[in-house]
The first five atom37 places (N, CA, C, CB, O) and aatype in JSON, in Angstrom:
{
  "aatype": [20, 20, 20, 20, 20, 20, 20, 20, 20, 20, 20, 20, 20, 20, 20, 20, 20, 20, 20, 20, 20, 20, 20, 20, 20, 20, 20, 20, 20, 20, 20, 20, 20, 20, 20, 20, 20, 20, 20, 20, 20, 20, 20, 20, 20, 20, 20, 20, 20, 20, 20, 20, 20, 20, 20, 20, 20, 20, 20, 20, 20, 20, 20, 20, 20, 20, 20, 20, 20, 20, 20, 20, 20, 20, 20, 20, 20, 20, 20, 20, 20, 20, 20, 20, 20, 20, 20, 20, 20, 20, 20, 20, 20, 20, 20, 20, 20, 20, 20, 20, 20, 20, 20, 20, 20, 20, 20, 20, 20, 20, 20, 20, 20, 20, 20, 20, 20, 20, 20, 20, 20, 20, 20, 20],
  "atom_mask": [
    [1, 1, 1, 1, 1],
    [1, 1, 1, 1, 1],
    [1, 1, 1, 1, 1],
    [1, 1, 1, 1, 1],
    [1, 1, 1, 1, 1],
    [1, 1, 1, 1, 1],
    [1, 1, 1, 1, 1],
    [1, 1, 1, 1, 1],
    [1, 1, 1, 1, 1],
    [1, 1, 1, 1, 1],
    [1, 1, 1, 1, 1],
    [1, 1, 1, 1, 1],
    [1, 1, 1, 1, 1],
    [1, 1, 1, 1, 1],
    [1, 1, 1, 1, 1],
    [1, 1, 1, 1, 1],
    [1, 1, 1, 1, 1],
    [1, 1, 1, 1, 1],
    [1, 1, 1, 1, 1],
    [1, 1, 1, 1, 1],
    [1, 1, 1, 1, 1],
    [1, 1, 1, 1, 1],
    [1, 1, 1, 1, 1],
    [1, 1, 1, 1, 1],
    [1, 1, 1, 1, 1],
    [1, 1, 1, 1, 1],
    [1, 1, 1, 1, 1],
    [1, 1, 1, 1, 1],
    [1, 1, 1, 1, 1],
    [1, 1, 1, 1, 1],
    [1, 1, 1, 1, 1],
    [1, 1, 1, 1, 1],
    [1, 1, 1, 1, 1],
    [1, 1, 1, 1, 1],
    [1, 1, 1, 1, 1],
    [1, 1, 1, 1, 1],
    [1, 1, 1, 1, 1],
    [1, 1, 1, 1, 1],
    [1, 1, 1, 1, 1],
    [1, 1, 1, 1, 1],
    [1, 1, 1, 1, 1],
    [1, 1, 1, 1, 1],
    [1, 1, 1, 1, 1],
    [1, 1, 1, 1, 1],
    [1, 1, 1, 1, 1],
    [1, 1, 1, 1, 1],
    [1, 1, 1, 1, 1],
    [1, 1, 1, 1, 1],
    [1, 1, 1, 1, 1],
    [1, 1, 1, 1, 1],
    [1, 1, 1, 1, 1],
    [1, 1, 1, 1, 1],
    [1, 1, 1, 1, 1],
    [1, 1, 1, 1, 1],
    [1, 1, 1, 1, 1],
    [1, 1, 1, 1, 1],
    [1, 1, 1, 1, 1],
    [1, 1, 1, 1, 1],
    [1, 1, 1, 1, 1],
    [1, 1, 1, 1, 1],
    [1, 1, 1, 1, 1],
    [1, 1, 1, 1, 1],
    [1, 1, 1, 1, 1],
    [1, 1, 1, 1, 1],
    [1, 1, 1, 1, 1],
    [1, 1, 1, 1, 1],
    [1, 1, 1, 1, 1],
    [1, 1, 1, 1, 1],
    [1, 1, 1, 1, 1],
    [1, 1, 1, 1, 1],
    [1, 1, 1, 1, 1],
    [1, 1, 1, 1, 1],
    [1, 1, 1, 1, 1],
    [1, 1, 1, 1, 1],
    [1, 1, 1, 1, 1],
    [1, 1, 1, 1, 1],
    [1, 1, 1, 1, 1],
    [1, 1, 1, 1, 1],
    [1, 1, 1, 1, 1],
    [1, 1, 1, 1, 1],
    [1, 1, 1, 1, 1],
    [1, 1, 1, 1, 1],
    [1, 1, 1, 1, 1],
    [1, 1, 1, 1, 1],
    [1, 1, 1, 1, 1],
    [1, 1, 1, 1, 1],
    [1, 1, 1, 1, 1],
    [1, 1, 1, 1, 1],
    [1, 1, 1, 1, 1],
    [1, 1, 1, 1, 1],
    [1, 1, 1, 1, 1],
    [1, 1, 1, 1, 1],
    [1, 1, 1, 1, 1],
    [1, 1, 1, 1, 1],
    [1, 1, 1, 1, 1],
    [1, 1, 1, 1, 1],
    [1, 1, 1, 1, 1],
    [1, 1, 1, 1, 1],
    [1, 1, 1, 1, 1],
    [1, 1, 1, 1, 1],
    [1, 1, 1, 1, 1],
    [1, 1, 1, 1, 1],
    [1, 1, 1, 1, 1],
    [1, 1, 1, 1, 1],
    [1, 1, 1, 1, 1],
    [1, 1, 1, 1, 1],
    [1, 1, 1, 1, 1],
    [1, 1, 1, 1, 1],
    [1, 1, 1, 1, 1],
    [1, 1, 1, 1, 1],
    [1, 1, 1, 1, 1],
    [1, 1, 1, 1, 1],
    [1, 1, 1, 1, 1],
    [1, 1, 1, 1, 1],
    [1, 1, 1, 1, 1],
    [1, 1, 1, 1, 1],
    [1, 1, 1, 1, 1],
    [1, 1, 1, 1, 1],
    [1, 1, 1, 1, 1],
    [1, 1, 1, 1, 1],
    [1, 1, 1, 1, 1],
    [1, 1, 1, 1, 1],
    [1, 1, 1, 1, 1],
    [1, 1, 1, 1, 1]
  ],
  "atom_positions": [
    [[-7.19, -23.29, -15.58], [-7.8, -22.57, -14.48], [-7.47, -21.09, -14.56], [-7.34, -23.15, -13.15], [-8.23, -20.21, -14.13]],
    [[-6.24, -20.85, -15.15], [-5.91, -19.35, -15.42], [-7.18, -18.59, -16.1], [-4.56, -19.25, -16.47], [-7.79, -17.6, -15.71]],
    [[-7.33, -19.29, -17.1], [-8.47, -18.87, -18.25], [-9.32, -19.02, -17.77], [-8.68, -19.45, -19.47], [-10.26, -18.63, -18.45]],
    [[-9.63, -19.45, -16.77], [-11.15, -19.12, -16.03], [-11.03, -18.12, -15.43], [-11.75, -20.07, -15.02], [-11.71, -17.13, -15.67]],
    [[-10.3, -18.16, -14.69], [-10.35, -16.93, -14.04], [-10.48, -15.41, -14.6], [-9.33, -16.99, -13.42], [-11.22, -14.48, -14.29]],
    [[-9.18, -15.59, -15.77], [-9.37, -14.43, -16.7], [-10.67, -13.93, -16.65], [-9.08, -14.74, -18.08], [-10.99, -12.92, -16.04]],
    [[-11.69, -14.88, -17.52], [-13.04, -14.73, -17.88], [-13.92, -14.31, -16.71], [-13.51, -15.97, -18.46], [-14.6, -13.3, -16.92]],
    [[-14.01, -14.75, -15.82], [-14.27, -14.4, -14.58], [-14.25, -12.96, -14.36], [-13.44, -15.04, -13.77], [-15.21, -12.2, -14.5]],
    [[-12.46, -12.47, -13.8], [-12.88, -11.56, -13.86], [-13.31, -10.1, -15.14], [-12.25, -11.54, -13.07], [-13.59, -8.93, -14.86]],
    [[-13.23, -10.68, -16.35], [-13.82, -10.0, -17.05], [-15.34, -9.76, -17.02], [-13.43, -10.36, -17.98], [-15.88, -8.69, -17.29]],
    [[-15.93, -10.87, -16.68], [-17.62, -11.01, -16.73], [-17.85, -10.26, -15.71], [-18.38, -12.51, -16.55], [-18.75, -9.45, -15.94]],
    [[-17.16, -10.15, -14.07], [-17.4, -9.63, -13.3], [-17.31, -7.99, -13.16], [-16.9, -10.29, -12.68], [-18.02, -7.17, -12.57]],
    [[-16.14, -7.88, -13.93], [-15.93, -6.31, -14.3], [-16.98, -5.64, -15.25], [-14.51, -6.12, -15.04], [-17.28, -4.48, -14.95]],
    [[-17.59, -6.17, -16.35], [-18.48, -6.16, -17.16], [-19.82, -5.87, -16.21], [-18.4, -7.43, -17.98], [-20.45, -4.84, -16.42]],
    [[-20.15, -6.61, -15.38], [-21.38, -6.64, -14.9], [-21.37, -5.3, -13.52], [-21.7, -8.36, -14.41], [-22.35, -4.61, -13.27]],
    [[-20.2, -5.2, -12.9], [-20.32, -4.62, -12.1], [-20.55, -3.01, -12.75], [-19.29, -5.01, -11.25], [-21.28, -2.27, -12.09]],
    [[-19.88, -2.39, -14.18], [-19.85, -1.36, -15.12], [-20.97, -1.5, -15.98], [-18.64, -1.32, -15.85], [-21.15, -0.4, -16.5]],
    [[-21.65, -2.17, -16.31], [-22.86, -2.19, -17.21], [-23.97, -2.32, -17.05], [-22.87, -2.81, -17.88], [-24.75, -1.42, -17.36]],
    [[-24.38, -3.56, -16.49], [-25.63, -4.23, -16.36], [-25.57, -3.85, -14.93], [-25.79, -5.86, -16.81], [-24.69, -4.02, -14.08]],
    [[-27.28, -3.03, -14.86], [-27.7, -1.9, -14.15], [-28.55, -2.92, -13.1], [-28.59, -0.6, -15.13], [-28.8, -4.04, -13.53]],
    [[-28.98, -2.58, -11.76], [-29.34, -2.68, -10.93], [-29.3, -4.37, -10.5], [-30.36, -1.93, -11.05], [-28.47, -5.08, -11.06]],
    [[-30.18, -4.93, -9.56], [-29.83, -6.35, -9.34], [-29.36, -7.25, -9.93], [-30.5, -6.84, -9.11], [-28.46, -7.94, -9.43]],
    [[-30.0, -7.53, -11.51], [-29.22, -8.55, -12.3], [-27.54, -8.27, -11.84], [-29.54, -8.3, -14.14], [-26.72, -9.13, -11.51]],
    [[-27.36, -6.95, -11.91], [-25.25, -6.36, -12.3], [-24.9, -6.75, -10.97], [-24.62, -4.09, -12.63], [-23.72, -7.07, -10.79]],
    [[-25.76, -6.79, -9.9], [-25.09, -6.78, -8.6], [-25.26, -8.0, -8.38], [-25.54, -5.9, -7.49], [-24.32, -8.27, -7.63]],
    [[-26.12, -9.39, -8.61], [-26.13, -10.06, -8.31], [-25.15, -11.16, -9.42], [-27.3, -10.01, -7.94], [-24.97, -12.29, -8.95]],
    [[-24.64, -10.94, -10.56], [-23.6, -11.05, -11.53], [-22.89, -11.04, -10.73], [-23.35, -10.23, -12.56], [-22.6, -12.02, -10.04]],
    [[-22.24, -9.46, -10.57], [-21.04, -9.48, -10.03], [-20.56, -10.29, -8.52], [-20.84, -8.15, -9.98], [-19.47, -10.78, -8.24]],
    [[-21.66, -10.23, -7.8], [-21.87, -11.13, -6.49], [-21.23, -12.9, -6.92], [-23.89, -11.12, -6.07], [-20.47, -13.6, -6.25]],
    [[-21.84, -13.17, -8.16], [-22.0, -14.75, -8.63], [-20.2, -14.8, -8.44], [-22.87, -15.15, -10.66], [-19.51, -15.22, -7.51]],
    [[-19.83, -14.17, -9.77], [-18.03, -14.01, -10.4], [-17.21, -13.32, -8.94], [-17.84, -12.46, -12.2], [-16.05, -13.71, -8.85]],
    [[-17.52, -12.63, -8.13], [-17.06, -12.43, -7.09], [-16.04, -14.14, -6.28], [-18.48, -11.79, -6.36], [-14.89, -14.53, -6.06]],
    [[-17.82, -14.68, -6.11], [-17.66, -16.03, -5.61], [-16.54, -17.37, -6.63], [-19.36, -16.5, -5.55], [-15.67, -18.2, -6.38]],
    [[-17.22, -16.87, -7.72], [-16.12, -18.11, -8.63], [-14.98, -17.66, -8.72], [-16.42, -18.52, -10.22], [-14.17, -18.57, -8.91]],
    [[-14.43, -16.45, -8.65], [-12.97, -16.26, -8.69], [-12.08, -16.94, -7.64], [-12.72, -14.86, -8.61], [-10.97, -17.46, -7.66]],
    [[-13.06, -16.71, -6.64], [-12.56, -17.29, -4.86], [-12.25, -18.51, -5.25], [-13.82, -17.39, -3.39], [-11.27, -19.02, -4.73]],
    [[-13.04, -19.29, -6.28], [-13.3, -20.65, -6.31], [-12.12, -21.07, -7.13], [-14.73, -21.04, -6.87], [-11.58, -22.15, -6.88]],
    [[-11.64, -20.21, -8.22], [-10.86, -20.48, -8.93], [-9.48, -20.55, -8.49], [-11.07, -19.81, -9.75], [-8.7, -21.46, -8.79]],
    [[-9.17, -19.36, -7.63], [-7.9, -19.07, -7.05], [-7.93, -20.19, -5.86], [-7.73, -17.4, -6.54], [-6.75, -20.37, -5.58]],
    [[-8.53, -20.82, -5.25], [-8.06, -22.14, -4.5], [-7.92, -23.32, -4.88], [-8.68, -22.41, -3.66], [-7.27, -24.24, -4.39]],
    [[-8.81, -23.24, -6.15], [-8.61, -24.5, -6.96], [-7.13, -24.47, -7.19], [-9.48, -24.56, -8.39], [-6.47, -25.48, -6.9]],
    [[-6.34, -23.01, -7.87], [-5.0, -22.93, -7.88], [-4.08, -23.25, -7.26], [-4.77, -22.23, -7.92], [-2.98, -23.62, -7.69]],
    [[-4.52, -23.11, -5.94], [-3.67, -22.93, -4.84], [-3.6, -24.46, -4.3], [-4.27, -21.79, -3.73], [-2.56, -25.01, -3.94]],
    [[-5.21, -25.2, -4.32], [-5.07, -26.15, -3.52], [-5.83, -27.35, -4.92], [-5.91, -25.8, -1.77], [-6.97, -27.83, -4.94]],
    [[-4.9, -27.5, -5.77], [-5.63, -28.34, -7.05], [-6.33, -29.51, -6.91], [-4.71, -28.77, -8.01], [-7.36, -29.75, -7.54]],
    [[-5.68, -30.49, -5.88], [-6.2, -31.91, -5.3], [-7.77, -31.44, -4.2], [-4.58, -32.79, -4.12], [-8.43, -32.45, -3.96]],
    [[-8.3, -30.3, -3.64], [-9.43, -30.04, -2.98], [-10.1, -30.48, -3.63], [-9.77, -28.96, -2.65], [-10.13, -30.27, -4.84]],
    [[-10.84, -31.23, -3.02], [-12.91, -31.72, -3.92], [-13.54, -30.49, -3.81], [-14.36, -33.11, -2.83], [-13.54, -29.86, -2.76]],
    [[-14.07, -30.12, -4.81], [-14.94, -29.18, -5.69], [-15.92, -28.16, -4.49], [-16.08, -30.31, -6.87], [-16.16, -26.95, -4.41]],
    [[-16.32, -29.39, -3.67], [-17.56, -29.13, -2.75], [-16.72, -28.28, -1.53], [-18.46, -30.78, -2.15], [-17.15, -27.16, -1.26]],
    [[-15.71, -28.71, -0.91], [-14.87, -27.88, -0.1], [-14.62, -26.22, -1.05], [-13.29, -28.89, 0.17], [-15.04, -25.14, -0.63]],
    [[-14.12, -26.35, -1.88], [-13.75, -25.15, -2.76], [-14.73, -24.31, -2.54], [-13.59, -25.36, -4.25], [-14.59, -23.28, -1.88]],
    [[-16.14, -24.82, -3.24], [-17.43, -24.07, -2.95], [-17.76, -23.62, -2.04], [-18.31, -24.53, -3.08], [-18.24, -22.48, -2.03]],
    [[-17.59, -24.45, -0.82], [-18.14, -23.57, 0.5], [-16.66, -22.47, 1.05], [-18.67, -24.97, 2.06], [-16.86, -21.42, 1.66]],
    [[-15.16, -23.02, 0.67], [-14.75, -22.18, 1.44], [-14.76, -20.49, 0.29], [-13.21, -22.89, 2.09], [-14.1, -19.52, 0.66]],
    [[-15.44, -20.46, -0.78], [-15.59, -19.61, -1.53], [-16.88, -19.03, -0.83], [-15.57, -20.05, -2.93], [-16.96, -17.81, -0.89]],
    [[-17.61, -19.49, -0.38], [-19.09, -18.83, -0.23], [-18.7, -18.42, 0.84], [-20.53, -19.63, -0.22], [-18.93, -17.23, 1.03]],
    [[-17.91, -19.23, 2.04], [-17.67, -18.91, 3.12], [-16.74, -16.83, 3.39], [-16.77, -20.4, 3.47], [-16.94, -15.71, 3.87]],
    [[-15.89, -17.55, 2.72], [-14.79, -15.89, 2.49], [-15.72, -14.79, 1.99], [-13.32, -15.99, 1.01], [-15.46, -13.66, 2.4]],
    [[-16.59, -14.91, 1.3], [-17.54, -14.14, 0.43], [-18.48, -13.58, 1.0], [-18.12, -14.79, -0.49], [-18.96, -12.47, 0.78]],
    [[-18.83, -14.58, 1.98], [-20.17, -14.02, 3.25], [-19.49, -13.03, 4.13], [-20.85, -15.42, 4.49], [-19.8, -11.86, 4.31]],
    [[-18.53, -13.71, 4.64], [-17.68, -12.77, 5.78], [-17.46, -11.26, 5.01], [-15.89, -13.57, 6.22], [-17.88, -10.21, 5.5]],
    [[-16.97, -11.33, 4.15], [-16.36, -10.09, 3.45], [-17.46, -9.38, 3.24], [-15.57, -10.29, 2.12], [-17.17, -8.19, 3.08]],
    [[-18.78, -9.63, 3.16], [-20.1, -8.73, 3.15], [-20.12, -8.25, 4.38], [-21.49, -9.43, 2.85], [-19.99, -7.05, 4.64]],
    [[-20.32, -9.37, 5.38], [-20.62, -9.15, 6.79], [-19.3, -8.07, 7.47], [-20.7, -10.8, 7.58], [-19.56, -7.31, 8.41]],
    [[-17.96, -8.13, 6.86], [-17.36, -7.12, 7.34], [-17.57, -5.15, 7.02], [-16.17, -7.66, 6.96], [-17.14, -4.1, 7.51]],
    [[-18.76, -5.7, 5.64], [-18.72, -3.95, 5.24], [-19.8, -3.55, 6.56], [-19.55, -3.41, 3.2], [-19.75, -2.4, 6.99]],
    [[-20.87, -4.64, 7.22], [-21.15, -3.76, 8.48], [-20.59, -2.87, 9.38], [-21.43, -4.3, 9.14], [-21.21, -2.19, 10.19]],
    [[-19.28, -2.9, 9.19], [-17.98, -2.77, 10.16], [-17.72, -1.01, 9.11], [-16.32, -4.57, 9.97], [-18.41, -0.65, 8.15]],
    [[-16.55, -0.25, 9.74], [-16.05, 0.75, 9.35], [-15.19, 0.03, 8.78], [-15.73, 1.74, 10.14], [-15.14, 0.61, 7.7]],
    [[-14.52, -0.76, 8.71], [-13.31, -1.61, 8.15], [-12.84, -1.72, 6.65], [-13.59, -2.93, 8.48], [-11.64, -1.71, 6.34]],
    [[-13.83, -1.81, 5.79], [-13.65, -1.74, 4.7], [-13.31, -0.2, 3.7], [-14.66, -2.43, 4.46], [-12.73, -0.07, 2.62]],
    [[-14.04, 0.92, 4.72], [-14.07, 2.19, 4.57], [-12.45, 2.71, 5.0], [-15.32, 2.76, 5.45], [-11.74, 3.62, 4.59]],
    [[-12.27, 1.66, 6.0], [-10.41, 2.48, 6.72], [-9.38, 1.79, 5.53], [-9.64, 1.59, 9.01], [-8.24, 2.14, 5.24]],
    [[-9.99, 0.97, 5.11], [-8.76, 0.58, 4.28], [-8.4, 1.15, 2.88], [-8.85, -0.77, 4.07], [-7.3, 1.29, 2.33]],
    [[-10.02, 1.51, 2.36], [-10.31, 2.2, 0.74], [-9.56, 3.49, 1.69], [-12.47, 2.45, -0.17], [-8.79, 3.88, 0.81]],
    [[-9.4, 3.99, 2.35], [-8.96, 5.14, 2.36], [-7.42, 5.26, 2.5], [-9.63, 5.77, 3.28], [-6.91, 6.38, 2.53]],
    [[-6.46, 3.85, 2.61], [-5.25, 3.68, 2.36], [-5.11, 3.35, 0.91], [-4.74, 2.76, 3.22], [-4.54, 3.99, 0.03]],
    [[-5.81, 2.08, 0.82], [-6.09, 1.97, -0.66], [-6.98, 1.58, -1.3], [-5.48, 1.45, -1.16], [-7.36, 0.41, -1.26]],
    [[-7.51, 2.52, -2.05], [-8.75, 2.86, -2.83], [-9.17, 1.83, -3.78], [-8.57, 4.1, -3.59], [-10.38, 1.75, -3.98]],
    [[-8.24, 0.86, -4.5], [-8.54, 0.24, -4.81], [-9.2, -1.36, -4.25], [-7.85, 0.54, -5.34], [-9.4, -2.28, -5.04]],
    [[-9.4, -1.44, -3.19], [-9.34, -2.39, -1.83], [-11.06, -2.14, -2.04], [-8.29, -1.71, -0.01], [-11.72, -3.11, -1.68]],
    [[-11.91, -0.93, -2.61], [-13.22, -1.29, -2.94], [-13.69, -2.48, -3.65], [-13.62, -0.42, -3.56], [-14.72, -3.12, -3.44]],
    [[-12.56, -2.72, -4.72], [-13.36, -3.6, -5.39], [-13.05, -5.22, -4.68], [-12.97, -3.44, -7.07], [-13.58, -6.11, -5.33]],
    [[-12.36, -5.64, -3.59], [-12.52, -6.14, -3.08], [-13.53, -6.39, -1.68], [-11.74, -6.12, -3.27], [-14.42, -7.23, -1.62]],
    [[-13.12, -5.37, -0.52], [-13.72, -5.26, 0.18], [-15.46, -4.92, 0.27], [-12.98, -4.71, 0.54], [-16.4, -5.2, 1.02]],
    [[-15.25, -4.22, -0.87], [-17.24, -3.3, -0.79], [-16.92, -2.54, -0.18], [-18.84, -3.91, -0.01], [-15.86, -2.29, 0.4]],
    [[-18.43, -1.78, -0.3], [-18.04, -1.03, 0.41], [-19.4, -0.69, 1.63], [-17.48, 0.05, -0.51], [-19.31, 0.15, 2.52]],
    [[-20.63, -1.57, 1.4], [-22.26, -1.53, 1.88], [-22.53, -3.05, 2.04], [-23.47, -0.76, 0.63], [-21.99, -3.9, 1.33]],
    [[-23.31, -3.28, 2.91], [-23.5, -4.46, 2.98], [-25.16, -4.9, 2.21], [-23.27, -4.75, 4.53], [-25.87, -3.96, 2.56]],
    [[-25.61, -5.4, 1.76], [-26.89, -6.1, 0.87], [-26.69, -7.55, 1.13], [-26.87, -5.81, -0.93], [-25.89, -8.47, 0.98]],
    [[-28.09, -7.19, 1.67], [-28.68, -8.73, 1.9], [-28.4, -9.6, 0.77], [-30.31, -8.79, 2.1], [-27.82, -10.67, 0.94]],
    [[-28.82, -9.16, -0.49], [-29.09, -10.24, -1.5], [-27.45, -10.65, -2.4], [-30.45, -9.52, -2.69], [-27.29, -11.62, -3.14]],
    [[-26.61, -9.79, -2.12], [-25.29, -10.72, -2.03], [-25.14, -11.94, -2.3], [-24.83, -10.8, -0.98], [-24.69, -12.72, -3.14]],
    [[-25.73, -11.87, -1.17], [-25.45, -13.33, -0.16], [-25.65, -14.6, -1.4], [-26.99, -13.54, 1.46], [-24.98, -15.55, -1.8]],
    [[-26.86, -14.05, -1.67], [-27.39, -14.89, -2.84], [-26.65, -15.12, -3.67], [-28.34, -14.47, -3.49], [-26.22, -16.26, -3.84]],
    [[-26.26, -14.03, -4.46], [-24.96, -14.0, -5.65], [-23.97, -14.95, -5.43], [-24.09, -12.62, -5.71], [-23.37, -15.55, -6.32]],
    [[-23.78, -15.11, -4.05], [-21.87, -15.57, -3.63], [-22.48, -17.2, -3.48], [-20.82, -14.63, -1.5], [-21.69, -18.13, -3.58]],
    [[-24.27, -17.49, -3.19], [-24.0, -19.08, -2.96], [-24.29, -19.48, -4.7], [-25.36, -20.0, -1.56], [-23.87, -20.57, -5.1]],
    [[-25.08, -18.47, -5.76], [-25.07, -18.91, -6.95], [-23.62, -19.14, -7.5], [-25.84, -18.04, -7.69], [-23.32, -20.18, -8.08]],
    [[-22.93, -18.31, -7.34], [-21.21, -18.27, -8.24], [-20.78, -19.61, -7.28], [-19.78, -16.32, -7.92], [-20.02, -20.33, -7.94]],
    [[-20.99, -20.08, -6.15], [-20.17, -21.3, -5.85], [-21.07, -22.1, -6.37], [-19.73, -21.65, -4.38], [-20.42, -23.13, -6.55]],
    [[-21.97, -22.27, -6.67], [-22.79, -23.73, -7.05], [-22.48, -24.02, -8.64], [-24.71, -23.58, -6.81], [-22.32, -25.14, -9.13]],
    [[-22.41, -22.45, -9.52], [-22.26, -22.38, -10.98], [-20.77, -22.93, -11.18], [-22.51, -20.79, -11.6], [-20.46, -23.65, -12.13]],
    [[-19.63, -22.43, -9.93], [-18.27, -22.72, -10.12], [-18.15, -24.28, -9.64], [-17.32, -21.65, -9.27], [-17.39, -25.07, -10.22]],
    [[-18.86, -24.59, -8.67], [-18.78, -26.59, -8.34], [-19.39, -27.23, -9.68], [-20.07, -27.32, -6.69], [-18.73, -28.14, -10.18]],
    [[-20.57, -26.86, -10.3], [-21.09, -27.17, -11.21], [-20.1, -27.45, -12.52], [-22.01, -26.26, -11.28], [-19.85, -28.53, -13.04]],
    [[-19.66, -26.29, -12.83], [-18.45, -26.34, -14.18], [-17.15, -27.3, -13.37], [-17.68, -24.26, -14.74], [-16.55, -28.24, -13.89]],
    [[-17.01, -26.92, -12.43], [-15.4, -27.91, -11.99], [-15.77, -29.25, -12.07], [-14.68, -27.73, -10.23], [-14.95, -29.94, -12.66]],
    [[-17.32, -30.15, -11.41], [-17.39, -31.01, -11.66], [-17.7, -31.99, -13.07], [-17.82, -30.96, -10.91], [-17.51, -33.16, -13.37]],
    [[-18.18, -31.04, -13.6], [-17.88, -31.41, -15.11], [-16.78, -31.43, -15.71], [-18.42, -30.76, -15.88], [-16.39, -32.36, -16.41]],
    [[-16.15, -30.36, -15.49], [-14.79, -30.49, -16.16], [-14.17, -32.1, -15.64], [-13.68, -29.04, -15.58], [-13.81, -32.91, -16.49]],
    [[-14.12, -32.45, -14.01], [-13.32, -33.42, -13.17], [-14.16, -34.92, -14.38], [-13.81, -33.3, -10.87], [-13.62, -35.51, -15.31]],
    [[-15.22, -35.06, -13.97], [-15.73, -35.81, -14.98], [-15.03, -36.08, -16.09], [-16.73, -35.33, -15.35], [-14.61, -37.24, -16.05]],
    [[-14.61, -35.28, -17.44], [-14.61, -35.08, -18.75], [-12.93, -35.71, -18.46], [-15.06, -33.36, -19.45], [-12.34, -36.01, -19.5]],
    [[-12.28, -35.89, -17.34], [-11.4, -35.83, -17.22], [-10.39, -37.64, -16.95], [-11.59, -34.74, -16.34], [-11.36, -38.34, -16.66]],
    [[-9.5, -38.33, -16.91], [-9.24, -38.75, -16.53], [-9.43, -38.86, -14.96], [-8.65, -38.65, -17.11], [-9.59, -37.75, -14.46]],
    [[-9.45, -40.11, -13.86], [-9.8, -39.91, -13.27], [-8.14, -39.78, -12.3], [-10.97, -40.63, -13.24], [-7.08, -39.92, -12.91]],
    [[-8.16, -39.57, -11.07], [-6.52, -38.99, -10.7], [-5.78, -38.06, -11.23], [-5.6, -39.83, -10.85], [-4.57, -38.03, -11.05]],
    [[-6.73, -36.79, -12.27], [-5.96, -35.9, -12.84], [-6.05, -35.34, -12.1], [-6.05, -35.39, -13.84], [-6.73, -35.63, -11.13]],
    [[-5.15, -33.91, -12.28], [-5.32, -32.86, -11.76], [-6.04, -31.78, -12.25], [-4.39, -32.57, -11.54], [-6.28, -31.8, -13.46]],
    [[-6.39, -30.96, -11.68], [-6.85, -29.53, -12.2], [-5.45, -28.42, -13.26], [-7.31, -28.61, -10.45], [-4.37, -28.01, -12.84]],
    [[-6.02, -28.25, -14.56], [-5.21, -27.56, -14.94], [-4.68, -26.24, -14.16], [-5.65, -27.4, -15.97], [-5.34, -25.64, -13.31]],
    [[-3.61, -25.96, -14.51], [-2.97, -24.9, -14.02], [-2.76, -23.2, -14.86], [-1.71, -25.59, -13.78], [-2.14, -22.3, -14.29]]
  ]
}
């Protein structure tokens, strides 16, 4: 799960620096969402896939819906790096990105769970 993540956020850094207009934003929107997905899988290894997914889409929506707010702007201005979490504008089509990266991230976890003994765990 480490190594996903890695990749993750490499693809996401990649897309958010390269690949230009919706495709890059809606990329980075996707890997936004699977990282969420990855880091609870970490945290919480025994969760079914489908919980993971929504509470990834879930954190992901809110965190858009907070750049409506000045909130994300008061904090880049403590710390600047808190953009690449927070955002910093809110876009509708996000939204989209964050339910593709949980369906692409339930998608790969349940395959992996599959391929797997059954009562395993999620690697670490």
């Amino acid at each position: 799960m480490v190594a996903a993540g890695i990749l993750v956020v490499i693809v996401g850094v990649f897309a958010k620096l390269i690949v230009p207009g919706l495709p890059g934003d809606l990329l980075g929107s996707a890997c936004y969402t699977a990282l969420l997905f990855v880091l609870a899988a970490l945290v919480l290894p025994r969760s079914p896939g489908v919980g993971l997914a929504v509470f990834a889409f879930v954190v992901s929506a809110v965190v858009e819906v907070l750049q409506l707010t000045d909130m994300p702007d008061a904090v880049a201005r403590v710390a600047p790096l808190s953009r690449w979490v927070l955002g910093s504008t809110f876009v509708a089509t996000d939204l989209l990105g964050y339910a593709v990266g949980a369906l692409v991230a339930l998608t790969i976890d349940t395959a992996w769970q599959r391929s797997r003994r059954p009562g395993t765990r999620r690697p670490t």
